[in-house]
MIZA-943473 format. One record per residue (C-alpha): x, y, z; residue number from 1. Coordinates in nm, 2 decimals, always signed. Layout:
<lodrens>
      c1      c2      c3    k
       X       Y       Z  NUM
...
</lodrens>
This chain:
<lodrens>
      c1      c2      c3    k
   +0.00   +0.00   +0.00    1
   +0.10   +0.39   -0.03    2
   +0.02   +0.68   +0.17    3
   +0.15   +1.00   +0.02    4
   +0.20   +1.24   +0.33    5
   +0.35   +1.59   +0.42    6
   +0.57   +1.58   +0.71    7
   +0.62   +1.83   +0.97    8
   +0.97   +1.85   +1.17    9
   +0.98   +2.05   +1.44   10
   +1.31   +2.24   +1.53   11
   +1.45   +2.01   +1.76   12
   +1.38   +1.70   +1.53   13
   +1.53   +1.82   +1.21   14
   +1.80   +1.61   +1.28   15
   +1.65   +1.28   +1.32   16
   +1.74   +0.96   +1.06   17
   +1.36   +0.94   +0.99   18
   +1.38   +0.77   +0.66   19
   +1.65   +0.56   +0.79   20
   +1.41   +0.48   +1.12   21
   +1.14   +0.43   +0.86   22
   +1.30   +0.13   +0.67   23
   +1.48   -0.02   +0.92   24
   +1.26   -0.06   +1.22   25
   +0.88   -0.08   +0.98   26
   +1.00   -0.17   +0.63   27
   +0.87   +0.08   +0.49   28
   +1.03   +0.28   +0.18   29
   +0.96   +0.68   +0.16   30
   +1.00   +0.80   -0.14   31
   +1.09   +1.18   -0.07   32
   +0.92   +1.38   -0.35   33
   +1.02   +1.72   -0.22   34
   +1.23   +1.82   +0.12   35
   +1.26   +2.15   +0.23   36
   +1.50   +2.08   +0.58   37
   +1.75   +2.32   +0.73   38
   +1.90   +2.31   +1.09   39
   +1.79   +2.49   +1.34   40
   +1.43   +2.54   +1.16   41
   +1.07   +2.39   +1.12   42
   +1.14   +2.14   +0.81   43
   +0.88   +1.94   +0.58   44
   +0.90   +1.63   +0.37   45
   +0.63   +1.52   +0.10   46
   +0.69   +1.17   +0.11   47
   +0.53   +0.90   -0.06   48
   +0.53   +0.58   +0.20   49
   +0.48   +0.21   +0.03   50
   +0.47   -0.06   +0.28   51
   +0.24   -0.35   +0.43   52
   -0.07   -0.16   +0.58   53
   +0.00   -0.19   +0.93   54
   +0.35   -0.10   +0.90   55
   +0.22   +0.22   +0.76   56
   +0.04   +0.30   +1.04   57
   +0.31   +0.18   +1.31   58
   +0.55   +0.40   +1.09   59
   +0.30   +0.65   +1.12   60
   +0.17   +0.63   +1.51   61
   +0.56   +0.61   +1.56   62
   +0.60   +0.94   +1.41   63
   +0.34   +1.12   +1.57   64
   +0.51   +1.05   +1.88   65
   +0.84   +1.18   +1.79   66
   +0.64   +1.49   +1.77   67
   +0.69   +1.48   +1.40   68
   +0.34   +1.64   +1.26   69
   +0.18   +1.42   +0.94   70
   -0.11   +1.52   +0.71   71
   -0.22   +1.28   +0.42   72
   -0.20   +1.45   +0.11   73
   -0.58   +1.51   -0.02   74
   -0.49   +1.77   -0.23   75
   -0.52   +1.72   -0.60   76
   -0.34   +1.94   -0.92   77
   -0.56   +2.10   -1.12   78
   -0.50   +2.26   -1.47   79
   -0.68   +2.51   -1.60   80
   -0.77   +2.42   -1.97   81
   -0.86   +2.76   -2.07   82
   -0.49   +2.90   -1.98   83
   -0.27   +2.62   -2.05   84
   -0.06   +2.72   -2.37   85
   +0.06   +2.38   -2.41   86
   +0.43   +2.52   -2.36   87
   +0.55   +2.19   -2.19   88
   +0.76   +2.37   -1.92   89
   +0.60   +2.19   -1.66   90
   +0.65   +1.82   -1.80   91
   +1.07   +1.93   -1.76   92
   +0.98   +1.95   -1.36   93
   +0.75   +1.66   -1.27   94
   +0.92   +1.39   -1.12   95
   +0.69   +1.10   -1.19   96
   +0.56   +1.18   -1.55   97
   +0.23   +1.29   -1.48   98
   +0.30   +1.59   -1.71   99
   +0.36   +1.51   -2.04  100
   +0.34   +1.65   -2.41  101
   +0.13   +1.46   -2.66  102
   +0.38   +1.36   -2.94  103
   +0.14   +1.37   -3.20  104
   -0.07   +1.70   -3.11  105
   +0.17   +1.86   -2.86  106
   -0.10   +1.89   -2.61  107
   -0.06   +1.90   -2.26  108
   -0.20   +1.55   -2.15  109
   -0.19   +1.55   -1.71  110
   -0.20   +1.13   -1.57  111
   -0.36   +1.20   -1.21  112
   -0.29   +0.82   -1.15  113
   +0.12   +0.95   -1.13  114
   +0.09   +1.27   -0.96  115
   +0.25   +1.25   -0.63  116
   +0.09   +1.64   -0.57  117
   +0.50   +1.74   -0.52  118
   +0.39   +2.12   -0.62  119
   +0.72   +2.16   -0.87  120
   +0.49   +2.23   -1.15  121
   +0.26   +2.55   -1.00  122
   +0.60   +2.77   -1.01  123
   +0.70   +2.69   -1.35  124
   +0.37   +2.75   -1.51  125
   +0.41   +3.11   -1.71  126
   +0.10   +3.19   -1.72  127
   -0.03   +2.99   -1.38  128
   -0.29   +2.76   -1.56  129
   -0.16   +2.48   -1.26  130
   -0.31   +2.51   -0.89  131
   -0.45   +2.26   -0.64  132
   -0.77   +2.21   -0.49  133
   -0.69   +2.36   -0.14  134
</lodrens>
């Protein structure tokens, strides 16, 4: 199973082997899709975790209690048709593919299915035809 989930650090946690902890005492993989961690500050992870489900939630219930704050990812992209101009910046940013250029129309086509809601696309969009739904 996967769980696709932001992760909160606080301060005094930043420094913790949490991926390491992750696989090693639950057997669960994290996929880090974006990681913005610095020392001494709040950091956040959007991870996708793939495991057995009860794993996940051990991993999970064991995270919580490291004070570590964890909120599934319900957010979805969302592209505007009316805006898009097909440019294709966005596909040169999206780490799983979901983005992609139609080779025969050169159409924007978007595969929700892939989207791991990372965010790298909404910055790159020139004329901001990419948002989410919260």
């Amino acid at each position: 199973m996967k769980k696709r989930v932001t992760l909160t650090f606080p301060k005094r946690s930043v420094h913790m082997p949490v991926t390491y902890r992750l696989a090693k005492d639950f057997n669960v993989a994290a996929n880090i899709i974006r990681a913005q961690v610095t020392p001494n500050q709040i950091g956040t992870l959007v991870v996708e975790l793939s495991g057995d489900i009860d794993q996940l939630d051990a991993a999970i219930d064991w995270m919580r209690a490291q004070d570590i704050g964890i909120s599934l990812a319900s957010r979805e992209i969302l592209i505007d048709e009316d805006l898009c101009v097909h440019c294709g910046l966005c596909t040169g940013v999206c780490p799983t593919e979901a983005l992609s250029l139609d080779r025969q129309s050169f159409k924007l086509t978007f595969t929700r299915s892939k989207c791991v809601v990372c965010e790298q696309c909404i910055p790159t969009c020139p004329v901001q035809a990419i948002s989410t739904n919260l």
